[in-house]
ZALUMDREN-60302 format. One record per residue (C-alpha): residue in one letter; x, y, z. Coordinates in steps of 0.1 Angstrom, whole numbers, plus 5000, padded with zeros to 4 digits. Layout:
N
aXYZ ...
END
This chain:
724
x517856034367 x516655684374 x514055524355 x510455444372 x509555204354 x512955024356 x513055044394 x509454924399 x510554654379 x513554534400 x511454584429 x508954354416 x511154124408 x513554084441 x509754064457 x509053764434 x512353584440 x511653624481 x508353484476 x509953234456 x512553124481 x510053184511 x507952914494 x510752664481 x512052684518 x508652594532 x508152274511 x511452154514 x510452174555 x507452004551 x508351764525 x511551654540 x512151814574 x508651694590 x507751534563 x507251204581 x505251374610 x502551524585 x502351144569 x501551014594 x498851264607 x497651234574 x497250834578 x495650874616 x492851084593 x491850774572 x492450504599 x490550424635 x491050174663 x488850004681 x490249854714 x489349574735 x491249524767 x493049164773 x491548974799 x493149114833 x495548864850 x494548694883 x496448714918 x496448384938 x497548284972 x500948044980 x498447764976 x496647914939 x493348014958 x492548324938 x492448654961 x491548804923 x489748694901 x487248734869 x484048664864 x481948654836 x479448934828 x477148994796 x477149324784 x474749514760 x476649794732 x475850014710 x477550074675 x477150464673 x478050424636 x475050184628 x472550404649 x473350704630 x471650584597 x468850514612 x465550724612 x466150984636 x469950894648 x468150584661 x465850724687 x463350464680 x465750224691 x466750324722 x463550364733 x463249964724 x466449914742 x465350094771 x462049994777 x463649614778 x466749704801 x463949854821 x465950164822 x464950534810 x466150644771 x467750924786 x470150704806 x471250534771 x471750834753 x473950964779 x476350664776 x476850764740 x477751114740 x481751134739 x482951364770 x483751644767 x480951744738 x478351984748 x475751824768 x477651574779 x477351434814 x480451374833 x482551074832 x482550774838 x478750844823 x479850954786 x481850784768 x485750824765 x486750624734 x486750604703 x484150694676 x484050354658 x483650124691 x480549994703 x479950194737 x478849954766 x475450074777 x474649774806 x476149494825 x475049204846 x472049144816 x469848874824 x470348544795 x466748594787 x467148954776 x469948924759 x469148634733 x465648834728 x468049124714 x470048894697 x466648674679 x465549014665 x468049214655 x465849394626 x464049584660 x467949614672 x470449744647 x473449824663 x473049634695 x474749334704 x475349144740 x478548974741 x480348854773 x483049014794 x485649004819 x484749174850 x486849204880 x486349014914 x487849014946 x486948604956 x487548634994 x488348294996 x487648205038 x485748565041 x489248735036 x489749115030 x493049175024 x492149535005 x495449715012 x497349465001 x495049374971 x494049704961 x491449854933 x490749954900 x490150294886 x490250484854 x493450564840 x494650904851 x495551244832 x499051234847 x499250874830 x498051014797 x500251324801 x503251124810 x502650904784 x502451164752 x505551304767 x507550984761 x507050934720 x507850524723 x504950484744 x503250714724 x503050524694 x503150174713 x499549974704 x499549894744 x499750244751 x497250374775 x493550504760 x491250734781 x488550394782 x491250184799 x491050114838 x494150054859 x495549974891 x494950244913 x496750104947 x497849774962 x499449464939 x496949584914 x498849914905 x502549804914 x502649494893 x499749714867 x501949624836 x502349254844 x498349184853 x497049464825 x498449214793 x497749344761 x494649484743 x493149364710 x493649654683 x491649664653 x492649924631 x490049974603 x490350234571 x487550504572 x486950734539 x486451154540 x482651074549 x483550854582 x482750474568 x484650234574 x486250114538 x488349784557 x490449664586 x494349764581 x495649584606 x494249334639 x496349244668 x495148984690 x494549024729 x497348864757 x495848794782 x497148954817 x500148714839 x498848574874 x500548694901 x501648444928 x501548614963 x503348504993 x499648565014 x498048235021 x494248315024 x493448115061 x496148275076 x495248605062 x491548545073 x493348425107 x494748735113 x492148955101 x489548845127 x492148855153 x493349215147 x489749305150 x489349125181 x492349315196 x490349625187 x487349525199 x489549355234 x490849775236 x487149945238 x485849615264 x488949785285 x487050125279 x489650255257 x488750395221 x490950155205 x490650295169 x492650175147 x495149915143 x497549685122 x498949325118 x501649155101 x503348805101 x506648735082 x508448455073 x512048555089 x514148305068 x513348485037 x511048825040 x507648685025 x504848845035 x502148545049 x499448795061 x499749145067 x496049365079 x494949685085 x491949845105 x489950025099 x489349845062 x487249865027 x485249625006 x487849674975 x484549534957 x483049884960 x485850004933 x484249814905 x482150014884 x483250354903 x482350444934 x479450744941 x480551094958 x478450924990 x480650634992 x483750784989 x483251085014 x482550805036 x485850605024 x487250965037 x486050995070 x486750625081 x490650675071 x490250315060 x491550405028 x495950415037 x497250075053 x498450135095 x500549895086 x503049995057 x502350385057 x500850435097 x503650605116 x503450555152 x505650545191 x507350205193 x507750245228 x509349975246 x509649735220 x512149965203 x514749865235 x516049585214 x517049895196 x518650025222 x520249645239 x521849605202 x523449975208 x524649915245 x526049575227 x527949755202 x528950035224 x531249795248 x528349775276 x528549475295 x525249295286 x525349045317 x526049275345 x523449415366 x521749745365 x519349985390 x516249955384 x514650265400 x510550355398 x512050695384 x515350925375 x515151295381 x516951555354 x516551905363 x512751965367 x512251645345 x511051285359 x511550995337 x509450695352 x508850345345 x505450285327 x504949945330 x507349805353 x508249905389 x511149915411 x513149635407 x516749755422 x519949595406 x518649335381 x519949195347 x519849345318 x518249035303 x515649075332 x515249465326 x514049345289 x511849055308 x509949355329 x510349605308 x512149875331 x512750225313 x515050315338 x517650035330 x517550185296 x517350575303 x520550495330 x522050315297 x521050635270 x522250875293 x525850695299 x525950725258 x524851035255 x527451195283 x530350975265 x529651155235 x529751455246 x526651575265 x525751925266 x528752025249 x528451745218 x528651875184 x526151765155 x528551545142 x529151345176 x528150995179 x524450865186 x524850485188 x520650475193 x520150585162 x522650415143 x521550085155 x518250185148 x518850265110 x520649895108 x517349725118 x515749955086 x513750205108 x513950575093 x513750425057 x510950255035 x511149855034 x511049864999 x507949625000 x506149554969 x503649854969 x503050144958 x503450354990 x504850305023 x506050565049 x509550565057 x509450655095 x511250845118 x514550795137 x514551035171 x518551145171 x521251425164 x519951455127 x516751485129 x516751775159 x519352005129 x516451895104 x513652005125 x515152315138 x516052405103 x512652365090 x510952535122 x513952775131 x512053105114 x508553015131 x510153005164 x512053325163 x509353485151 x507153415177 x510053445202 x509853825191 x506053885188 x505353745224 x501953595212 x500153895212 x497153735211 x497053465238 x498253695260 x495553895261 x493653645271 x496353445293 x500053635298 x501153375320 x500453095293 x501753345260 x505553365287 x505553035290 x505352985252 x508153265242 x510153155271 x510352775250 x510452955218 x513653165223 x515252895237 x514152665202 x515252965184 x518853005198 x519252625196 x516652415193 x519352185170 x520852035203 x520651685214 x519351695249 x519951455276 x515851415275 x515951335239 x518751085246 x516750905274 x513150935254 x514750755225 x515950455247 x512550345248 x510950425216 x509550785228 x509451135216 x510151205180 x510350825167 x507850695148 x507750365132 x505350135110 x504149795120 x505649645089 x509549775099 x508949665133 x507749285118 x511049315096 x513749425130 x512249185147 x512448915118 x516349055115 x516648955154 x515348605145 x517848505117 x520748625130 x520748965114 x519748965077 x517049285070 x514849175041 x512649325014 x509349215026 x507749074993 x504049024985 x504848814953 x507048524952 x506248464912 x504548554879 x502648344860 x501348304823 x497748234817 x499147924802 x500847784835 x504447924826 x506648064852 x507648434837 x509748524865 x510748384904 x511648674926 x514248574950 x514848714986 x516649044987 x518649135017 x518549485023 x521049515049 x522549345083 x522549445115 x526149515122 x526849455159 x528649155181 x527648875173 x527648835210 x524649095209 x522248925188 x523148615209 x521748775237 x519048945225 x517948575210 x518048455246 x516748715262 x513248785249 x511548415252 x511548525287 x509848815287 x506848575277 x507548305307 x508448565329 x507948895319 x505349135303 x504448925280 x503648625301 x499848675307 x498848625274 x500648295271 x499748155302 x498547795288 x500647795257 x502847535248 x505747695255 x508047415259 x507147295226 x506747665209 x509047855227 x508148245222 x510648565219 x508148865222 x508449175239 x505449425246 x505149775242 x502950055258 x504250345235 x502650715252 x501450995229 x501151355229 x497651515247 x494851265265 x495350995240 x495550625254 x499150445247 x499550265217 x499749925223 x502049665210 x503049285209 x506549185190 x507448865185 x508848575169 x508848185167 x510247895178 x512648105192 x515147815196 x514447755157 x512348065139 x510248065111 x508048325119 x507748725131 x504248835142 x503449165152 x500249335164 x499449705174 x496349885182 x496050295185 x494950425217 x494950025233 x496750045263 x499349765269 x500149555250 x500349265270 x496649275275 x495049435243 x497949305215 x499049015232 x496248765230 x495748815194 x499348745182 x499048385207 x495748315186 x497848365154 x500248135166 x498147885175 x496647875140 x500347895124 x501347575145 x498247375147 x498247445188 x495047335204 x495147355246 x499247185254 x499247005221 x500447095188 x499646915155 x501047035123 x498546875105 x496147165124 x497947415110 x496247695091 x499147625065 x498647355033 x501247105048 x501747295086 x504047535062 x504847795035 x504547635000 x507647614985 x505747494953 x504047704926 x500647664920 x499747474890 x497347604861 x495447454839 x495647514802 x492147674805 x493847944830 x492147824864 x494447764888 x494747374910 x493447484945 x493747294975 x490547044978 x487747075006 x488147285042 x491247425025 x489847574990 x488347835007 x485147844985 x482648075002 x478948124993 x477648484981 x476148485014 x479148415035 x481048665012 x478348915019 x478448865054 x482448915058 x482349215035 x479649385056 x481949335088 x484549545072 x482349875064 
END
């Protein structure tokens, strides 16, 4: 028989040894396993940063007029950890501090609860740093005020006014520019989350802090990391009770780079007023005329010189944060997106370059003649001419002159029954579209902003991707009979299941009326002002599809030159030579002696000759056409691509037209038949090639008198108040 007392004490024992190794195990994990990780938890216990943001970097114009800029504010804060020993947590103070802001106690203390804590209001109100940095309680303070705070700092303890960096947008000659320029805003949680996730940045001393404000669209949140420099990081030593025993470690601030930008700021302002003038030309007409978008390129290398969209924003209304009020109303307006990098809209007829550069590369003969009829019947379908009429057997370089649709549906449906027609696979050839994707429709620029649409290409693709995606919804409703509209209307619910089975059982197949809608920029294709600029611009040099860019350099504060960014081709447009030729010929008529003529009636054409061609794209329902004016210049010898489009405008010889002549005018110094380069809106009569200079003290050399741009508050009022 076993002994008790022996077995208890083996149990005890083995229980002692497990407990034993259980604990050896555990230091050895925390000692040497995460041994580093607990250190330096332990360390972030006794130490505490206090941040100050590096003076943000500027953005100037070709010519070094500042777009952006910073002006000087002096700010009232409050050091929480000096307030706290005083009678009360302080209270007394505040209420001195209040009474001479001439703002309420409450107010104050509101500033200095940390979010999140109970009571706290929301942000940006409370405060989202850290414990050991004065919290900024008021900016814009009057001199006076502040130097009384300063002179008696025995009735102030904890309160200092010191001067800071505030953002401005400058509007040198009234300019807007907000979709290009973009805003501030707090830093996001995505940009927090993102950030822990990734432990360099994690640990980096430039990392993002919940106090920081970034770029939140425009050049100010793609180049975010260039402008943002680095922050000043004082890292101080705090014992168990929370005082601060000395300063570890102190990083100096870096200041932000200057960005260079290829916009020059009387051209911008140029083209501003005039795209709001084409608006306001569309509603004279009696059309609603809503919205609209402008953009002028240099073809030789892709820079942007001016590029507007309307309806706009005051960016200025960013700084500080924006109330619910003012940003419902932001909302409503849509001026928010740019029309013309992320707008979508029908080409219409200036897309038959498009469709001349396919017939080119197809083997059509581009000098022969072609009918010209006022319509073409398909079934039950008529395809008509919009804004031409029946010419007969012309040209094809006249078709392009008068714009006739039914040169170009004859043209599409020739393709489209040599590739097949009714009986064509998915895989069989759509020349539109192909030529189409060479000029860079159907895919983003790649401009220098955050966001920008990539369009849509009407062909054999995107009929298998739209049936794919819509395939379920129409059989569906192929089978139900739409039960509920026809109780009300059976004739109506037919009709609609009739077109539904037929989508269902293929509603993948390229249709002759798809063919012939997508000669001339109709039915599924969709463009943005910017690509169209760019095709046009590809047309002008011979074929080269550039990157637009907004920046041409990056600056230091200092006046050194961190980085040149060189023009990127992004692809060619690969047909005949023979074709481009033609096309290159063919559209400076269309404004001596086509649709495009009225506007220019007066020009200098024989000085300035003009390639255009005009476009009266139709929508879906009782909308007006979209109208739009293509072009480029001198089209013996281009420089520069200018296009203009307004929503529900009608043509665009009339509504478009007269605004991209205006722009001209100003680009070329034109004033009635003569043309003086010394006129020009341009520093010179042209693009600088030249980098601005900067002074060691970090203000830039602008040009001197009419061309610096300096505007009063007033005037600046004035011009933001238009674009509201």
């Amino acid at each position: 028989m076993v002994d008790r007392s022996n077995l208890r004490l083996a149990i005890l024992s083995i229980l002692v040894f497990s407990l034993l190794a259980t604990l050896v195990a555990r230091l050895f994990y925390l000692q040497v396993v995460t041994g580093d990780e607990y250190r330096a938890a332990a360390a972030n216990n006794t130490v505490r940063e206090v941040v100050e943001p590096a003076v943000r970097g500027l953005i100037l114009d070709q010519a070094g007029r500042p777009l952006v800029s910073n002006r000087t504010s002096i700010v009232v804060t409050v050091d929480r950890q000096v307030l706290k020993q005083e009678r009360e947590g302080g209270a007394k103070v505040i209420n001195r501090l209040a009474k001479i802001l001439g703002v309420t106690p409450v107010s104050i203390s509101e500033r200095l609860l940390p979010c999140g804590t109970e009571g706290a209001p929301k942000p940006p109100i409370c405060w989202n740093g850290s414990t050991y940095q004065s919290v900024p309680v008021a900016r814009d303070v009057d001199p006076q005020t502040a130097l009384t705070i300063m002179e008696k700092r025995s009735d102030f303890p904890g309160i200092t006014a010191k001067l800071e960096a505030i953002r401005e947008y400058s509007a040198p000659f009234g300019v807007n520019a907000a979709h290009i320029l973009g805003y501030l805003g707090p830093v996001t949680e995505n940009q927090l989350t993102e950030q822990e996730a990734d432990a360099t940045q994690r640990v980096a001393y430039d990392r993002f802090r919940k106090t920081d404000v970034v770029g939140r669209s425009g050049l100010e949140n793609y180049y975010d990391d260039v402008l943002r420099g680095k922050p000043s990081v004082t890292t101080l030593e705090v014992d168990t009770s929370g005082q601060v025993t000395g300063t570890v470690d102190q990083k100096p601030a870096i200041a932000g780079s200057y960005l260079v930008s290829t916009i020059d700021a009387k051209l911008q302002s140029v083209v501003e007023g005039q795209l709001v003038a084409a608006v306001q030309r569309a509603q004279a007409q009696g059309y609603p005329g809503d919205s609209g978008a402008a953009v002028v390129v240099d073809v030789r290398n892709g820079q942007i010189l001016a590029m507007a969209s309307y309806p706009t924003y005051d960016p200025a209304i960013w700084i500080g944060g924006v109330t619910q009020k003012q940003y419902k109303a932001l909302m409503k307006s849509d001026s928010l997106s740019s029309n013309a990098t992320q707008g979508l809209f029908a080409p219409g007829s200036t897309y038959k370059v498009v469709s001349t550069a396919a017939a080119g590369k197809e083997g059509f003969s581009l000098y022969s003649d072609y009918s010209c009829p006022k319509n073409i019947k398909l079934g039950t379908q008529v395809f008509r001419n919009y804004e031409s009429s029946a010419y007969g057997r012309i040209p094809l370089a006249r078709a392009l002159e008068v714009s006739c649709n039914t040169v170009f549906y004859g043209i599409a449906d020739r393709m489209w029954d040599q590739a097949g027609g009714g009986d064509a696979t998915r895989d069989s050839p759509d020349p539109i579209a192909e030529a189409a994707q060479m000029f860079g429709f159907g895919s983003r620029t790649g401009i220098d902003l955050p966001v920008e649409s990539a369009g849509r290409i009407a062909s054999r693709a995107f009929k298998v991707q739209n049936w794919e995606a819509k395939r379920d919804t129409w059989c569906e409703n192929a089978v139900s009979g739409y039960p509920e509209t026809r109780k009300t209307d059976p004739k109506l619910a037919d009709y609609f299941t009739a077109i539904d089975k037929e989508n269902c059982a293929d509603g993948f197949r390229w249709r002759e009326g798809d063919a012939l809608n997508a000669a001339i920029g109709q039915g599924d294709t969709a463009v943005t002002p910017l690509q169209m600029a760019m095709a046009y611009a590809a047309i002008a040099n011979g074929g080269k599809v550039y990157e637009p860019r907004l920046v041409k350099a990056v600056m230091g504060a200092d006046g050194s030159v961190v980085e040149e960014m060189k023009p990127v081709v992004k692809s060619t447009v690969d047909v005949p030579k023979s074709t481009m030729t033609f096309l290159r010929n063919s559209l400076p008529g269309v404004t001596s002696n086509g649709s495009g003529e009225t506007p220019f009636i007066g020009f200098p054409l024989d000085q300035i000759p003009i390639a255009s061609k005009t476009g009266s794209a139709q929508v879906t329902g009782d909308k007006v056409s979209t109208s739009w004016f293509a072009s480029y210049a001198p089209a013996n010898k281009p420089k520069y691509a200018v296009v203009v489009m307004v929503t529900q405008g009608g043509t665009g010889s009339k509504t478009s037209g007269p605004s991209v002549r205006k722009i001209y005018e100003a680009l070329f110094g034109v004033n009635g038949q003569s043309v003086n380069p010394a006129r020009s809106v341009l520093v010179g009569g042209t693009p600088s090639k030249k980098l601005p200079v900067i002074r060691p003290d970090g203000t830039p050399v602008v040009p001197k008198g009419k061309d610096s741009g300096v505007v009063t508050a007033q005037s600046r009022d004035e011009s933001r108040s238009r674009t509201e």
